[in-house]
Each structure stands twice: as C-alpha cells, then as structure tokens.
C-alpha positions in Angstrom: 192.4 -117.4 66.2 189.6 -118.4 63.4 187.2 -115.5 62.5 183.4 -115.6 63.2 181.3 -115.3 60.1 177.7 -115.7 59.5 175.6 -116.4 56.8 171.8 -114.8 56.4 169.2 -115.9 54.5 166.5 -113.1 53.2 163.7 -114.8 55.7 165.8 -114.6 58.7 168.3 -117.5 59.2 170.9 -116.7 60.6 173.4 -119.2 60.6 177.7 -118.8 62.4 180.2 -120.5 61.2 184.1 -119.7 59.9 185.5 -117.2 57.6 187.1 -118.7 54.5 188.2 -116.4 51.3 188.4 -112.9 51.4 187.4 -110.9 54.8 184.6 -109.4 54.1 180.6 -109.0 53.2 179.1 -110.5 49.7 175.4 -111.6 48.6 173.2 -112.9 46.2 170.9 -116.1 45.4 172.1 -118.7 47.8 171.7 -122.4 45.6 173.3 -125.2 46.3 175.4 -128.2 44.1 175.5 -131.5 44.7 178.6 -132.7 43.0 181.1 -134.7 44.7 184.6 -132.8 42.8 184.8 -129.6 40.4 184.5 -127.1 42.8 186.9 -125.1 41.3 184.9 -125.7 37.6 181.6 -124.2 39.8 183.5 -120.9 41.2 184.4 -119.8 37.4 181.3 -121.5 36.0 179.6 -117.7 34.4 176.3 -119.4 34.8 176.9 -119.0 38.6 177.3 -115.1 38.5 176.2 -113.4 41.5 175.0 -116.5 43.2 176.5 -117.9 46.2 177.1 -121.5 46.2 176.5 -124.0 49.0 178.8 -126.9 48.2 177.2 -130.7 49.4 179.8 -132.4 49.8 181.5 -132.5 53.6 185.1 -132.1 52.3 186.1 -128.9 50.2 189.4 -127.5 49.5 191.1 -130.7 49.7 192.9 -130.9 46.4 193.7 -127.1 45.8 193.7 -125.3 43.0 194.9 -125.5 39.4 194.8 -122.9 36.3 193.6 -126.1 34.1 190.1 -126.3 35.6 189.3 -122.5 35.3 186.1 -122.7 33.2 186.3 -118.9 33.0 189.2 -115.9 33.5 188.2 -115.6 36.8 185.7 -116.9 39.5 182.0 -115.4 38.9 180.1 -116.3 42.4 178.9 -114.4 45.2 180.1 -116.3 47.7 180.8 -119.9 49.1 179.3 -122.4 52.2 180.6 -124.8 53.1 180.9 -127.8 55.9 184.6 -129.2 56.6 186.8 -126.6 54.6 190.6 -128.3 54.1 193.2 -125.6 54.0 196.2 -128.3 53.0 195.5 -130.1 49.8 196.8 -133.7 48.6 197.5 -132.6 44.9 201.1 -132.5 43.6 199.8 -130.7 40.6 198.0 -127.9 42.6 199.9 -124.6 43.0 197.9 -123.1 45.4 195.2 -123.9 48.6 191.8 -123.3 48.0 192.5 -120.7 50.8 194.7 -118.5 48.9 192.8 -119.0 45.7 189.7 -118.0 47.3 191.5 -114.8 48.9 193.3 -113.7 45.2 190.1 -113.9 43.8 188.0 -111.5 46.4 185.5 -114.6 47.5 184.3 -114.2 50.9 183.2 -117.5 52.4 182.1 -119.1 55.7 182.7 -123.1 56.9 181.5 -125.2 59.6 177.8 -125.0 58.6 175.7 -127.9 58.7 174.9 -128.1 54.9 173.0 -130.6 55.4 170.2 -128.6 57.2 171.1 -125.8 55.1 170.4 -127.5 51.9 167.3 -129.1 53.3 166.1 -126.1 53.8 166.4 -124.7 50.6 164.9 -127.3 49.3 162.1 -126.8 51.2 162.1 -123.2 51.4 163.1 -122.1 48.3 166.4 -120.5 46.3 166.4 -117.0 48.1 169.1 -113.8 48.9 171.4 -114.3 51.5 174.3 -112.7 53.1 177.9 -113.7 54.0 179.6 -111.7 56.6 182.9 -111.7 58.1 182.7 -108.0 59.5 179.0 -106.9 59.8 176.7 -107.9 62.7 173.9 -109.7 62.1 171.9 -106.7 62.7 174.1 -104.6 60.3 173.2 -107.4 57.8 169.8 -106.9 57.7 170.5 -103.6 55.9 173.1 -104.9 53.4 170.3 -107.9 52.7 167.9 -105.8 51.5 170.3 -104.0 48.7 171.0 -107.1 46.9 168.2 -107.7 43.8 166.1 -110.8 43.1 167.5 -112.8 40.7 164.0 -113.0 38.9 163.8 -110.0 36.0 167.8 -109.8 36.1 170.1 -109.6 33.0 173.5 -110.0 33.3 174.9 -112.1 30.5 176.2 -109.2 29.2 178.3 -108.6 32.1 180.5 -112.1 32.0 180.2 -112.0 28.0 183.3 -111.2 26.2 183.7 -107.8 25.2 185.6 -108.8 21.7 185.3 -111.7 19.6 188.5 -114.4 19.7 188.7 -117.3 18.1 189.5 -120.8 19.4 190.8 -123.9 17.4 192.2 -124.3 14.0 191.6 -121.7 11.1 192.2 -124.9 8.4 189.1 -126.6 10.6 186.7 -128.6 8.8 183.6 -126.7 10.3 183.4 -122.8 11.8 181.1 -122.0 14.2 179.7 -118.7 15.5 179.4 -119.0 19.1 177.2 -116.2 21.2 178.9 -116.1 24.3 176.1 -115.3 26.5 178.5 -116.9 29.8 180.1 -119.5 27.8 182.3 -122.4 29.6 186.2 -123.1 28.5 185.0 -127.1 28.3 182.6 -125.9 25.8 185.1 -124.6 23.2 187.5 -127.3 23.8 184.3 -129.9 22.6 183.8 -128.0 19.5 187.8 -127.7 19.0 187.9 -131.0 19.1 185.8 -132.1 16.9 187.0 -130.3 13.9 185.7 -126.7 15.3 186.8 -123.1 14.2 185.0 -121.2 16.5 184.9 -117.3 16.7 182.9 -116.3 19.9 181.1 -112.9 19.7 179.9 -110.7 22.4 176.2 -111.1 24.1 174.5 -108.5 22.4 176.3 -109.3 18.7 173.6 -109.2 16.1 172.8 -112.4 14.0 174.2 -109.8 10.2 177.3 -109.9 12.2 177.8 -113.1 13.1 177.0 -113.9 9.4 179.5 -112.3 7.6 181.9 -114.2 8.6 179.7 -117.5 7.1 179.7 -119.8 9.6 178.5 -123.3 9.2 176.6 -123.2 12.2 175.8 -120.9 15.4 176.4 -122.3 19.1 174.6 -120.4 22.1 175.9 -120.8 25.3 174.9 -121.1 28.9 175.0 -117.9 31.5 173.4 -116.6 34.2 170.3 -114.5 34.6 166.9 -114.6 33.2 166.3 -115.7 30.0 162.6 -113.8 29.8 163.8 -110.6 29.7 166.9 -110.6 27.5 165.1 -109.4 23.8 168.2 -109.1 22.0 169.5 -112.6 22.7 166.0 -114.2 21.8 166.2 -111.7 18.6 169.2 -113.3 17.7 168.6 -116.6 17.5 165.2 -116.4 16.3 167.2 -114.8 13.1 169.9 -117.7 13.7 167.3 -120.2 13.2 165.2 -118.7 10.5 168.4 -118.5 8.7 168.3 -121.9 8.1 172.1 -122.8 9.2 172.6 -125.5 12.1 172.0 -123.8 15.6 172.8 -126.1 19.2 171.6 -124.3 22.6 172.9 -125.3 26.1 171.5 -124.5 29.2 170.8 -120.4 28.9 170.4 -120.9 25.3 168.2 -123.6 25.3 165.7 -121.3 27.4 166.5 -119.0 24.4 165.5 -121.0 21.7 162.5 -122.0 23.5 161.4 -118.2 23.9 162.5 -117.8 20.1 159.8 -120.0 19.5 157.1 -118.3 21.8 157.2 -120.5 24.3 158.1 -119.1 27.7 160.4 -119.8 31.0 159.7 -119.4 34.5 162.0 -119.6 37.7 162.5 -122.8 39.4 161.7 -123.4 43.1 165.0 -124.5 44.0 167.0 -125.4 40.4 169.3 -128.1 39.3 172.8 -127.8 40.1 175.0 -130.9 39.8 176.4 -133.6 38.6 174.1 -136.5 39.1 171.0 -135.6 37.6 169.2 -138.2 35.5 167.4 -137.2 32.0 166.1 -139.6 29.4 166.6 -139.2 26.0 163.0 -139.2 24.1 164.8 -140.5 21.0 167.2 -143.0 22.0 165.0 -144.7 24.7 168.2 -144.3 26.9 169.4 -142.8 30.1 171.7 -140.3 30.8 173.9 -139.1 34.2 174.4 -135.3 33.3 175.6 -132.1 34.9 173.0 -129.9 35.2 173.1 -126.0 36.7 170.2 -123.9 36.2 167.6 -121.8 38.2 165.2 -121.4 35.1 163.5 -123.7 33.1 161.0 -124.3 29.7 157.5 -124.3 30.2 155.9 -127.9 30.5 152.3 -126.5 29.9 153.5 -124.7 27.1 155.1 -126.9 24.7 151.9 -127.7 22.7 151.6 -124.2 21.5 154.3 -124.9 18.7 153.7 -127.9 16.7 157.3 -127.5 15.0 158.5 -128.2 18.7 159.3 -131.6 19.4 160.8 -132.4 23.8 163.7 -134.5 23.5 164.8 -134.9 26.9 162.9 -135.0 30.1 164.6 -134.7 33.6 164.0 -138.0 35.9 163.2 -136.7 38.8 160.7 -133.9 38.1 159.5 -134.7 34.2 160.4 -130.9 33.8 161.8 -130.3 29.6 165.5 -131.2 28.9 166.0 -130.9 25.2 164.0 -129.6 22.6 164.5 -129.7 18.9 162.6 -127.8 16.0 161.1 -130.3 13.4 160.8 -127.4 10.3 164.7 -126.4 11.0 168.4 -127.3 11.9 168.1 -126.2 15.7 168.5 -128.1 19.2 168.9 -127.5 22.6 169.3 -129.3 25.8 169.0 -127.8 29.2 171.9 -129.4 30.9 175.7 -129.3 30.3 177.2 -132.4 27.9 180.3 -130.6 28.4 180.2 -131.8 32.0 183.2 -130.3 33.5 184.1 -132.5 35.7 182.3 -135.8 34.2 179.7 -137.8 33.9 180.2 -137.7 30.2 177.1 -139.6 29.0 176.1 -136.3 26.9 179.0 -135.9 24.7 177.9 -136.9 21.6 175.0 -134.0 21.7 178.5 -132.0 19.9 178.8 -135.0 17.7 175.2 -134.6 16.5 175.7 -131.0 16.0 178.9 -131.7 13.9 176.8 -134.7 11.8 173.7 -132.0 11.5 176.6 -129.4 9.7 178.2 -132.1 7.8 174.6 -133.0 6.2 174.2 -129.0 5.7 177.3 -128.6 3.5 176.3 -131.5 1.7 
C-alpha cells in the first residue's frame, strides 16, 4: 500500500500526496526548477543546500540514477515534489531507481502533487519554508515548521565547502587556478580541466595569502547556497583577489560576491531563477543566450551606478534583473548564471574560454 505524505507550506497549504525517498520529515525553502532532465545534477547541485525542490516537469525518476551526473559527493537538498514519480527507469546505463537513490541518500519526498498549481503559487506567493512529512500529522507539522530558519541572513557555504584543498587536472597544465569553493559544481572543474586548468580548490573561508602562495595565474569563485550579504570573509577575499591584480571569474554565488566586493549590494529574490531555459543577453556581443540559471539572490539594479569601474554585461530577458558584471580598472568578471550548464544548453561556454584568453594576456 502507498504511504500518505503531505507537504506544508509556512502560510498554511497543506497539500497530500505520496511518499517517495526516505520515510520521514525534512524542511526548508520550497523553490522550484523548470528544467526538462538533470534532476539528478539538481539533488547534488551545493547551491540547492537545505532547499526543497519542486521539479516542473510531469515525469521524474524515469531514467534512474548514475554516479557520472553527481555534481557533488552526495545530494544537498531538503527535500523533493514532484507530479508523476516513475519508480522503473529506461536507462541501460543507470545502476539504480531514482527510488533507491533517493532512499541511500536520506531524501524524503512526496508525488502526486499538482505542480502545476504548486508552482503557480509560488510564483505568486513567493519562495517560502515548507514541510514534507511522511510520519507527522498535519497538526504535528505546524510545530516542526516553525524550527526551520529563513533562508534570508543564512550562511552555509561553509557547510558544503570542502574541508581540505585537492587538486583537479594536470600538474604540467598550462594555467593554475585557485578555486574558492564556496559550493562549487563537478561540471565546473571539468571546464577549467579542460581547457588547460590546474586547479587547487581551497576551503570557504581560505584567506586570499593562502591561496597566493601557491601563485596561481588566476582565482575562480564558485556558486553555493546561502546569502551572499552576510558572508564577510568571502567578500574579504576576493576584494583582496581582485586588488591583487591577477585574473578573477565569479559564477552565480561569486558573482553576488564580487558585486558586494565592490560595494554594491544583493537582495533576496521574490521567487529566484532555477532552470534551464532562462534567456540573458550579452551587453557586449549583441547576442542571446539559453542558460541554466539557479539562484534565490540577485545584484542590485538600482545600485550599479554607485561604481563607475562597474560595467553590466548581461541582463536577464525576462525581468532586466543584472547577469554579468565585469570591472573596467581590473581582470575580474562574473555572471550570475551557470555556463557550466549541467545538463546543457551550452550557449555560455566560452565565458571559461574568456577567462583562459584574460590569463594568457596576463602571463604575457
């Protein structure tokens, strides 16, 4: 016999559905992502930590699981909602159901929820705490609700950061770079690999003397979760990064961090952008791009002005909110979304080749 489960959102919905995933009781910021594949690439994503994820699309589940599309040692979300979940899976490749990957990895889950309301709702609503529950009452879940925090004012890149520095890629590379792994995604390091990279990645709070001595030609920050306004020792960091004058390329997290370096500031996002169909244009180029986008925070628009050394490079589509910045009196860059895109659109890609051609042109 399926299990009942329900879901509650902070003001009050209360919605019933299956349980999926571990039996049990999880919460956090419910969001939602609209990409059609890569839910697997969402679960590990770091940037998702202690967030649960309503998945868009009707199907989930339906072509397993695979150790090659781990974006992270383990998953990082909250929780999972979803509509039709698909316990069999079509894959020859995939050594496992979504079912029993879900279950090893202690994610509780619910299905048969109309995610279309659900998502319309949050939309309209806005991203809020919720509750999944496969062995509280909805009463009982009232209490629980109330223990999980806001995500606004919460730092906790240093909790999916790496507690020692590794190294990924050649040692005979052309170019080493000094990644701060703030959340940082597998796809990531595989782009700088692959593009003639050396990369050490260092732990969150790793100073920028650190970092230094090993003389890298450039620093990389990566994406995460949290809030970018209150983490001073990241901003510290790559304020010194950049003043150091070596090459420096912000995604997501760590473009909100070179903005704050800067003294512009961040603020949380009604709902956020999570997926893979979100359209930007690139200031520069004239040109449009498809990209993957996840993020609940975002740069200040009426902001920007107050450093003339800050030119936008990017603006999103859909709501003209800041994509890409770049710093005209040093070597640093940043875009909001992910040109790693794991799984595609891969119109962003050569944001890695610009960062290689802006280290080549630094040695020289």
């Amino acid at each position: 016999m399926d299990k009942k489960a329900y879901l509650l959102l902070e003001d009050g919905l209360l919605v019933e559905g299956k349980a999926i995933g571990k039996i049990g009781t999880s919460g956090g910021e419910i969001c939602f992502n609209t990409g059609m594949t890569g839910y697997q690439e969402i679960y590990t994503d770091p940037s998702y930590y202690g967030q649960i994820i309503v998945n868009t699309t009707a199907h989930i589940g339906n072509y397993g699981a695979l150790d090659a599309e781990q974006e992270s040692g383990a998953t990082k979300i909250a929780g999972v909602v979803v509509n039709d979940f698909a316990e069999e899976f079509s894959r020859k490749e995939a050594k496992e159901s979504l079912q029993q990957y879900l279950e090893r990895n202690n994610v509780v889950g619910i299905s048969d929820v109309d995610t279309r309301m659900l998502v319309r709702y949050i939309r309209n609503k806005g991203a809020m705490n919720a509750l999944i529950s496969s062995e509280l009452t909805p009463d009982q879940m009232k209490t629980e609700l109330k223990k999980v925090p806001s995500m606004d004012g919460l730092e906790l890149s240093s909790l999916v950061s790496t507690k020692e520095p590794y190294y990924i890629g050649e040692p005979t590379a052309q170019f080493k770079v000094a990644a701060l792994d703030l959340g940082i995604k597998t796809n990531i390091l595989r782009n700088l690999a692959k593009r003639g990279c050396y990369i050490k990645v260092f732990p969150a709070k790793t100073p920028l003397s650190e970092m230094q001595a090993w003389r890298p030609d450039g620093y990389f920050i990566s994406n995460g979760p949290g809030d970018p306004s209150v983490m001073d020792y990241a901003i510290k960091t790559v304020k010194d990064a950049v003043n150091s004058d070596t090459p420096v390329f912000g995604i997501c997290l760590g473009h909100q961090l070179l903005a704050l370096s800067c003294g512009l500031s961040t603020y949380k996002m009604h709902h956020g952008h999570r997926g893979l169909n979100h359209p930007v244009k690139n200031l520069i180029t004239g040109k449009g791009e498809m990209t993957s986008q996840n993020h609940g925070f975002a740069v200040s628009e009426k902001e920007i002005e107050k450093n003339q050394n800050v030119e936008v490079t990017h603006l999103h589509l859909n709501d003209n909110t800041i994509m890409g910045i770049r710093l005209k009196n040093k070597k640093a860059f940043s875009v909001q979304y992910h040109p790693e895109a794991s799984p595609g659109p891969h119109d962003s890609n050569y944001l890695f080749d610009d960062f290689v051609k802006i280290m080549q042109e630094s040695k020289n």
